[in-house]
N, C-alpha and C positions, 0 to 999 in steps of 0.2 A: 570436702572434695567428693568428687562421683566415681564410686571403684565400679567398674564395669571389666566386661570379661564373657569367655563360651562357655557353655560344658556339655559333655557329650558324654554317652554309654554306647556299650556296645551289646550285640543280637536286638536291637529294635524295642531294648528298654526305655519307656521317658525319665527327664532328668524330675523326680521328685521334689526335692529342696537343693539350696546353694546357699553354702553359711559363709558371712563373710564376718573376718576380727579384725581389728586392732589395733590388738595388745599380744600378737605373737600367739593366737592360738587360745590364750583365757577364758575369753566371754567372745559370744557370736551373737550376729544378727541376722535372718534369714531376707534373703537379698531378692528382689521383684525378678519373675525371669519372662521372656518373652520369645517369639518366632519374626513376628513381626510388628512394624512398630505402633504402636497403643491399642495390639492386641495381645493379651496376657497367654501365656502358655500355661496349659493345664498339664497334666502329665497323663493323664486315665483319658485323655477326650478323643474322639477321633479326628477333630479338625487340628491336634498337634500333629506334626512329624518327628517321630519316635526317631527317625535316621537322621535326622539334621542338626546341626547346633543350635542350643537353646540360649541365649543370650541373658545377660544376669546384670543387674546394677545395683548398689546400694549408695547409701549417703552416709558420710564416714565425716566426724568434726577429728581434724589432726592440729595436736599444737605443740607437738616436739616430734623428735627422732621416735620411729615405732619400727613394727614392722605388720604389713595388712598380708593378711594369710587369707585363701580361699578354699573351700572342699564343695565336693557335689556328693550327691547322694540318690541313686537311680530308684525305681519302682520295685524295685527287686531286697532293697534294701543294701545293696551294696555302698562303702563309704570310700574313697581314694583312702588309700595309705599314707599316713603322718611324713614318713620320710623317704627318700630313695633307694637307702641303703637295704629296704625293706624290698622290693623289686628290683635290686640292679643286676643285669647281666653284662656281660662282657662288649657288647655293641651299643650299650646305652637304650634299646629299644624299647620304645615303650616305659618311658617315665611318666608315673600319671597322678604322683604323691603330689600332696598340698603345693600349691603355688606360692609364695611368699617372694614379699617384693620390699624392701626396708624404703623407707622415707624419710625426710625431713622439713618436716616445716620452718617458713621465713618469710621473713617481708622484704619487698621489692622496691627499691627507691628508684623506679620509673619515673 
């Protein structure tokens, strides 16, 4: 499958890297990120836009129930936080912890 996805930082940092899993967080692959299409986003360049979402895709073989987890990592070195409970406030504002999406793979008798 093709796990695609944004990511974004904030004060005008570029997005670094985007790791995409799985297997729930284990092992990661660094995921191609882009601005625009078949042209690659750099994070240092001046032709990125530091303020805009930077678009991420990987290629992911699934052949059971998983779950694919995503984190960014800005210029700064900053990492999203593992879970929410780790930033929750009382409004919900601003949850910015790993994304996680559970799957299951199957076949289609189309």
């Amino acid at each position: 499958i093709t796990v695609k996805g944004y990511a974004v930082s904030g004060g005008g940092r570029g997005i670094e890297r985007v790791d995409v899993s799985i297997d729930g967080g284990k092992t990661w692959v660094e995921a191609t990120k882009s601005q625009k299409a078949g042209i690659p986003y750099i994070s240092d360049s001046e032709n990125s836009d530091k303020w805009a979402w930077v678009l991420f895709e990987a290629e992911a073989d699934i052949t059971q129930m998983t779950e694919i987890v995503a984190k960014a990592v800005d210029i700064a070195g900053n990492i999203q936080p593992e879970n929410v409970k780790d930033i929750w406030n009382l409004r919900g504002i601003l949850n910015t912890s790993w994304h996680r999406v559970h799957v299951r793979a199957g076949h289609s008798n189309l």
